[in-house]
C-alpha positions in Angstrom: 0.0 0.0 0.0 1.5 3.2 -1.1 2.0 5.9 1.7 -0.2 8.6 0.5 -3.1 6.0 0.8 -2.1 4.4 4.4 -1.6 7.8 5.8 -5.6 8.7 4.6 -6.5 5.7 6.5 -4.6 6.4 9.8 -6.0 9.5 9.6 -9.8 8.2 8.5 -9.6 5.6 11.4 -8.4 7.9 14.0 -12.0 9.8 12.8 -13.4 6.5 13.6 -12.2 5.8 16.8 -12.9 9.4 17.9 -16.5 8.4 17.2 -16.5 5.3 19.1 -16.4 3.2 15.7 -13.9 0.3 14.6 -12.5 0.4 11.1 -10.5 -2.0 9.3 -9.1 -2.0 5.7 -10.6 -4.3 3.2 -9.9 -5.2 -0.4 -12.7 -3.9 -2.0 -12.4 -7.7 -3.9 -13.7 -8.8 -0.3 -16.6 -7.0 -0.6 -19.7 -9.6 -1.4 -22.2 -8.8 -3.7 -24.5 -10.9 -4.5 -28.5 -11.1 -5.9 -30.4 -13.0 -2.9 -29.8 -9.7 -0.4 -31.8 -7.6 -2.6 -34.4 -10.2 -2.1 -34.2 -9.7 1.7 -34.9 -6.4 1.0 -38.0 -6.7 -1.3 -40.0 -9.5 0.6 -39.4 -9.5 4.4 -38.5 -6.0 5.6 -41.5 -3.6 6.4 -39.0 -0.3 4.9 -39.3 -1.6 0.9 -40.4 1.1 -0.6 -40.4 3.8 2.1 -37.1 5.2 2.3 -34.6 6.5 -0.8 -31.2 4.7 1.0 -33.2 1.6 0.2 -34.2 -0.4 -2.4 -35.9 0.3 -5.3 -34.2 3.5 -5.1 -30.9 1.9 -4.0 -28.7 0.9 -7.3 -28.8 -2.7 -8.4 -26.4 -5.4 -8.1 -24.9 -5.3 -11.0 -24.9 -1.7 -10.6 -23.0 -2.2 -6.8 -20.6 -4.7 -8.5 -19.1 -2.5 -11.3 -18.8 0.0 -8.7 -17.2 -2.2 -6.3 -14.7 -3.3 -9.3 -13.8 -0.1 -9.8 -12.1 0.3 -6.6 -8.9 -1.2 -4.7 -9.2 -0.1 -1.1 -11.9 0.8 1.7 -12.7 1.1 5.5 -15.0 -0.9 6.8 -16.4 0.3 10.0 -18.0 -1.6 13.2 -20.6 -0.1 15.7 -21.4 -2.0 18.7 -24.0 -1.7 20.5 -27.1 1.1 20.8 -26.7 4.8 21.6 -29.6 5.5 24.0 -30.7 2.2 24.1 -27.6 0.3 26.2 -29.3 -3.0 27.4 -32.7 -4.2 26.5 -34.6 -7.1 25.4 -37.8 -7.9 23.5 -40.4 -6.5 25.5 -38.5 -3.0 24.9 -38.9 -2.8 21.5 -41.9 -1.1 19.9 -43.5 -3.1 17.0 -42.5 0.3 14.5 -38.8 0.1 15.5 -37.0 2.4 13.3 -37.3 5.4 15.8 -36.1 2.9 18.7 -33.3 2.6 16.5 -32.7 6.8 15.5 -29.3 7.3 17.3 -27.7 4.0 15.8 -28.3 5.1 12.6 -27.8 8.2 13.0 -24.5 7.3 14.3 -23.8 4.6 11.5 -24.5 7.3 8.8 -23.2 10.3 9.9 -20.1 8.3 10.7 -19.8 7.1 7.1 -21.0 10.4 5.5 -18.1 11.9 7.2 -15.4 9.8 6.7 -16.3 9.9 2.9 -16.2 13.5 2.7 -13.1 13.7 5.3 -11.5 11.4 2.1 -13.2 13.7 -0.9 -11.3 17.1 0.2 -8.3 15.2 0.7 -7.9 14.3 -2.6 -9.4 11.1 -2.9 -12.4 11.8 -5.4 -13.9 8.2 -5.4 -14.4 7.9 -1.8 -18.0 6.9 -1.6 -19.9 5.5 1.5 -22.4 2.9 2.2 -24.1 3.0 5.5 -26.8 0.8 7.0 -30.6 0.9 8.1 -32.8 2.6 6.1 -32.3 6.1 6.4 -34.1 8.3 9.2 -32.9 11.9 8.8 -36.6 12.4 8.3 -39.5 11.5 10.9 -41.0 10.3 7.3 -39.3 9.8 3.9 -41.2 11.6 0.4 -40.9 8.1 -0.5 -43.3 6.8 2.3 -45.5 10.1 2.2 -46.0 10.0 -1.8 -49.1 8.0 -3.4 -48.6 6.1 -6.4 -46.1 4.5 -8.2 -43.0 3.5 -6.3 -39.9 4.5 -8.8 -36.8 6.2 -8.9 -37.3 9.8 -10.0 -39.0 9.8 -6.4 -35.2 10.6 -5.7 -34.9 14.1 -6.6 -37.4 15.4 -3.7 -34.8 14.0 -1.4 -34.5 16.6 1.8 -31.2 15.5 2.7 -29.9 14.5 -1.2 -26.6 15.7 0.1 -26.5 13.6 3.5 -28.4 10.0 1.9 -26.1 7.1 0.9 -27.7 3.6 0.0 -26.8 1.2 2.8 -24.6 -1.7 2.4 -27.2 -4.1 2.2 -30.1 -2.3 0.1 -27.1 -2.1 -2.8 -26.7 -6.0 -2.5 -23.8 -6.2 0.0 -23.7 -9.6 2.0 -22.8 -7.8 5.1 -22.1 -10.8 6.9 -19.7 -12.2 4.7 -17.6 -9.2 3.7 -17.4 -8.5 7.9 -16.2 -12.1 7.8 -13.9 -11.4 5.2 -12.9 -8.7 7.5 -12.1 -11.0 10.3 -15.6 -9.6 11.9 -17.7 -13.2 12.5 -21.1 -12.2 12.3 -24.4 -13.9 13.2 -27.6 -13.4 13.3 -29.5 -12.1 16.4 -32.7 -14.8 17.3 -35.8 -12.8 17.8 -38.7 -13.9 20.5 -40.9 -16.9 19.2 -40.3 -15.8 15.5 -41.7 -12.4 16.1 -40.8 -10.1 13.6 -37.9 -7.2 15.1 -38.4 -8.7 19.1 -34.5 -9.2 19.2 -33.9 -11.4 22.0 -30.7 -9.3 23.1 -29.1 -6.1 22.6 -25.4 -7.0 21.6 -25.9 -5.8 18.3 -23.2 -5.1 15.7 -23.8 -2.3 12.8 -21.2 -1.7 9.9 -20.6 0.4 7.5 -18.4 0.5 4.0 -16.2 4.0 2.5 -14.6 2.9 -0.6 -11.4 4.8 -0.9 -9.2 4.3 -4.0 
């Protein structure tokens, strides 16, 4: 790794760290994309549709994979745990659970947003970020107050067009494998009789992806 480049990331982790996340450099060839996390995305989660980080306003695969080949080098970045929320169980989480979740994702974007921009105006023009969760810098997205047809011109009434990045896994990222990749074994957390977000712990691990160079 040339110096110019390792000195951007001692200088993008220290950022990190001073935000209470863990980065680590991956090969942007270890960062999994693949077709069946779109999927998740479209039949499962309760945010299809409703936020512009997430699919179908997030790019496509094959869109995220000739992006991803066009880079060398990123940070990817660890948040443990919840801010505001430090130990709960089940019976804490509301059934609508994205606001339970604000200040992690929040903190998981804002993070990533700017550690991008940190790399941008230091002369690294292809940093790009990927963050996680679908987005909440609004109490509700145009994309969940809008009628109609769900496309993605919806896009360009975007309040926050300069703050939004598609999260890792609404582009088609396999999170956990590329945070195995990483050396970051991830699993799954096992949620109360089946029941849909009721998280039977709160050890929960976020990440986040700034491609570099």
């Amino acid at each position: 790794m040339k110096k110019r480049l390792r000195e951007e990331i001692g200088r993008l982790t220290a950022i990190a760290q001073e935000k209470g996340v863990e980065a680590r450099v991956i090969s942007a060839r270890d960062v999994v994309v693949s077709e069946w996390v779109r999927f998740k995305c479209r039949y499962g989660c309760k945010g299809y549709g409703k936020h512009l980080s997430c699919p179908p306003y997030a790019p496509s695969v094959e869109q995220t994979r000739r992006m991803v080949h066009a880079y060398r080098t990123g940070l990817l970045l660890r948040f443990d745990g919840v801010p505001g929320q430090e130990v709960f169980g089940p019976d804490d989480i509301p059934e609508d659970f994205h606001g339970f979740y604000r200040d992690l994702i929040l903190w998981v974007n804002r993070t990533v947003h700017a550690l991008e921009k940190t790399a941008f105006y230091d002369g690294w023009y292809k940093a790009f970020g990927f963050g996680g969760y679908p987005c909440i810098y609004c109490d509700e997205c145009v994309a969940e107050e809008a009628q109609g047809p769900v496309d993605e011109s919806m896009r360009r009434l975007c309040r926050h067009m300069d703050l939004v990045r598609p999260s890792m896994e609404a582009a088609g990222m396999d999170v956990f494998e590329t945070a195995s990749r990483a050396g970051w074994p991830v699993s799954t957390i096992p949620c109360r009789d089946l029941e849909y977000g009721k998280i039977v712990h709160s050890s929960v691990q976020s990440f986040g992806l700034v491609l570099i160079d």
